[in-house]
C-alpha positions in Angstrom: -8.4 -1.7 -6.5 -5.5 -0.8 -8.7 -4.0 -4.6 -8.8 -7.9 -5.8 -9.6 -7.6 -5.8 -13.5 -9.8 -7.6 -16.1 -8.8 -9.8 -18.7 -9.5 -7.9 -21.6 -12.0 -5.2 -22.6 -14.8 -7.7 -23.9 -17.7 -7.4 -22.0 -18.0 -9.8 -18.8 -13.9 -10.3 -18.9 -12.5 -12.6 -16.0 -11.4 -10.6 -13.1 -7.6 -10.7 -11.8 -5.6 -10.3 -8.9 -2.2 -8.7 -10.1 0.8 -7.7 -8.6 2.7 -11.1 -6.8 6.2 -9.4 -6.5 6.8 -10.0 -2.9 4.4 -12.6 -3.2 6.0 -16.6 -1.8 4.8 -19.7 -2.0 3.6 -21.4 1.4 3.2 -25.3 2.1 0.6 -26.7 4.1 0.5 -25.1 7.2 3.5 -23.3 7.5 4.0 -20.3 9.0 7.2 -18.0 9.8 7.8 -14.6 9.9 8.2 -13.1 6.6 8.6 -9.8 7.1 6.7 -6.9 7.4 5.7 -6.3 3.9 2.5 -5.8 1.8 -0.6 -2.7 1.2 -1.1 -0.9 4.5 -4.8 -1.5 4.2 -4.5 -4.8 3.2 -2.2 -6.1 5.9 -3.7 -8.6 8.9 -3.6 -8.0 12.1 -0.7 -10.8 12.6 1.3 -9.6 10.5 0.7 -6.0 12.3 1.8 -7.8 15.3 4.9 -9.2 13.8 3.9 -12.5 14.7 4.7 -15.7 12.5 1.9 -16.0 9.5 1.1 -18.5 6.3 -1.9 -18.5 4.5 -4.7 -16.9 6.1 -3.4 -13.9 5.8 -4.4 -14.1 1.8 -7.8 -14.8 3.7 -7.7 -11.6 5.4 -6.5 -9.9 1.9 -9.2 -11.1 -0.1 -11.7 -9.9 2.8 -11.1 -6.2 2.4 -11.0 -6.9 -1.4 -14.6 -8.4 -1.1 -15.7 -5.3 1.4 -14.4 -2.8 -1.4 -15.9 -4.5 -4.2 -19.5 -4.3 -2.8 -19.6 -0.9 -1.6 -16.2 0.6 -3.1 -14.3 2.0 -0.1 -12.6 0.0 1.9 -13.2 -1.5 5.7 -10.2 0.5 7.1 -9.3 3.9 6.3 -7.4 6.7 8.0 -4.6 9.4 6.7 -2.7 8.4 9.7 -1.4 5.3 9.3 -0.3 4.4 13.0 -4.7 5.3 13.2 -5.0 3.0 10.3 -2.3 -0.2 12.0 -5.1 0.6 15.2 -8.3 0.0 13.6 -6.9 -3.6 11.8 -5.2 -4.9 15.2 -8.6 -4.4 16.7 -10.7 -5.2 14.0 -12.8 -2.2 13.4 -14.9 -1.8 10.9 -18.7 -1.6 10.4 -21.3 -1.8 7.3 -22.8 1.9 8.2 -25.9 2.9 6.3 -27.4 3.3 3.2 -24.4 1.5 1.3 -24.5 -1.5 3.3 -28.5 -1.5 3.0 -29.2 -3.6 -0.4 -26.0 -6.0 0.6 -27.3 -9.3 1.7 -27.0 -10.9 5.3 -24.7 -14.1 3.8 -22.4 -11.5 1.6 -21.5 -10.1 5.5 -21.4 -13.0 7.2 -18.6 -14.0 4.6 -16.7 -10.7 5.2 -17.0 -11.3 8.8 -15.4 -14.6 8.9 -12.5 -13.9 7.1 -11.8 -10.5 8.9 -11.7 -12.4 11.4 -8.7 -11.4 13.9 -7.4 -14.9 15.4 -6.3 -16.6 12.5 -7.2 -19.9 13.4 -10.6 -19.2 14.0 -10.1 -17.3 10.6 -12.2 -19.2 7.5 -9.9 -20.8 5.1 -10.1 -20.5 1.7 -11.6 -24.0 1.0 -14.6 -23.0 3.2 -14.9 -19.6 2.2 -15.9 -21.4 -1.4 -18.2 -23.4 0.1 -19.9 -20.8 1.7 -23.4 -20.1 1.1 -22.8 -16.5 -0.5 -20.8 -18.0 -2.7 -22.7 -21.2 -3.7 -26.1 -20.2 -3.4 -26.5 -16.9 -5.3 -30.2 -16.7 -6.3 -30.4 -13.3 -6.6 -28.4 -10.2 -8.2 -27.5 -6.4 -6.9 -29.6 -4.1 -8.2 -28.4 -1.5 -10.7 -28.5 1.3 -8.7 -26.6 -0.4 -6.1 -23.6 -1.5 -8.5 -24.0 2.0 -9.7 -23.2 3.9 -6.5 -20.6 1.3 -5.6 -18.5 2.4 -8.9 -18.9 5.9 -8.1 -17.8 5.5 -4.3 -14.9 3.3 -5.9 -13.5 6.0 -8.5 -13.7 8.7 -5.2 -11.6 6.2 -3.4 -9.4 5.5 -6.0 -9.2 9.6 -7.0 -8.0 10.2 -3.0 -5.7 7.0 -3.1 -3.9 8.8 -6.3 -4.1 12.1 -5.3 -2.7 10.7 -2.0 0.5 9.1 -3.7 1.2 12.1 -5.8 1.1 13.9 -2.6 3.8 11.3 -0.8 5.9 11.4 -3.8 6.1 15.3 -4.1 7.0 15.5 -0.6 10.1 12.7 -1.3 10.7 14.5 -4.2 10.9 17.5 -2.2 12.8 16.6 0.7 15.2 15.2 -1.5 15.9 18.3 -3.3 16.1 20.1 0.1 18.7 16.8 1.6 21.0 17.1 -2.0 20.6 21.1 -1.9 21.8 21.2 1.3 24.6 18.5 0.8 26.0 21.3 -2.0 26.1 23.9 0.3 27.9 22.1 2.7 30.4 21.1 0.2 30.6 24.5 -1.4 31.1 25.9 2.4 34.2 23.8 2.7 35.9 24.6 -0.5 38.0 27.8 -0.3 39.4 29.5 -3.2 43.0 30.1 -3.1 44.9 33.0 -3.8 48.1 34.6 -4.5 49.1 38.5 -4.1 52.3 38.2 -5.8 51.7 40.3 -9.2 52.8 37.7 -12.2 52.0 34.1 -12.2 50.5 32.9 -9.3 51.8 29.8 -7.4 49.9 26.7 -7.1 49.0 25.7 -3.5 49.8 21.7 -2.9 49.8 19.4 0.5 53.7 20.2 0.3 53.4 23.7 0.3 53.7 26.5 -3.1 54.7 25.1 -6.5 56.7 27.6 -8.5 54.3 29.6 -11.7 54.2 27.3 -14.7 56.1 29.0 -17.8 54.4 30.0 -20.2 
């Protein structure tokens, strides 16, 4: 949700998809391995499995986006994200009752085809235009529907915050404890010298005692 910004503040402003930075550009049908990079939540289940990927994992992508925007919570959740990695390898999600209710039969079937987990049986982006739910729109949510779906959004968005504020204390945290720590060690090793001759003291070198400096 936070890289799903509108155009400008007029009302009915185009919707876009931010945030490209490890974003590359794929040709045809090529696929490779990447790297393991992207949104937890976001990621497919062949890039989960480290396997060599191209473009429908973008598919997959825009699947959870679509899932969010109609209900405002996303298909996978879990705190723990090994849970999380679990629940996209096997594909597990639902549309549970009473926010998948109002949501019509064509706007799932969509959803299920591109969460699909075997990307070649996965839809492609040229037939997910041409589907039916996207074509043949003949009706519109209702605005109580739309209504609950912002509110669910802006909890989800709230614990995805409060979540990273969370993650960055605890960096911020641990490194304060790792440089803390890294002092004292370092303040343990140094070890004052000192002279009992009365006068000037001497000056303690790898070669042994300087003589006082006159003063």
């Amino acid at each position: 949700p936070e890289n799903l910004l509108l155009a400008s503040k007029c009302k009915g402003a185009a919707v876009k998809l931010a945030d490209f930075g490890l974003a590359i550009e794929v040709q045809g049908d090529q696929q490779a391995w990447f790297g393991f990079a992207g949104t937890p939540g976001y990621l497919s289940p062949e890039v989960l499995r480290k396997e060599a990927y191209g473009k429908p994992v973008d598919i997959w992508a825009c699947g959870v986006i679509l899932y969010i925007l109609l209900v405002g919570y996303p298909p996978f959740w879990d705190e723990d994200q090994h849970k999380l990695y679990q629940q996209i390898k096997a594909g597990a999600y639902d549309f549970p009752s009473p926010e998948w209710d109002t949501v019509t039969p064509e706007a799932k079937n969509l959803i299920n085809q591109m969460l699909t987990i075997n990307p070649a049986k996965r839809i492609t982006a040229h037939e997910a235009l041409k589907h039916p739910w996207v074509c043949q729109r003949s009706t519109v949510a209702s605005m109580m529907h739309r209504q609950e779906t912002v509110e669910c959004l802006k909890k989800f968005n709230a614990r995805r915050k409060l979540k990273g504020a969370i993650l960055t204390t605890m960096l911020a945290t641990r490194n304060f404890s790792a440089a803390k720590s890294l002092l004292n060690k370092k303040a343990d090793g140094v070890k004052p010298q000192t002279n009992s001759t009365k006068g000037s003291a001497g000056v303690t070198s790898p070669k042994g005692t300087l003589p006082p400096t006159a003063l």
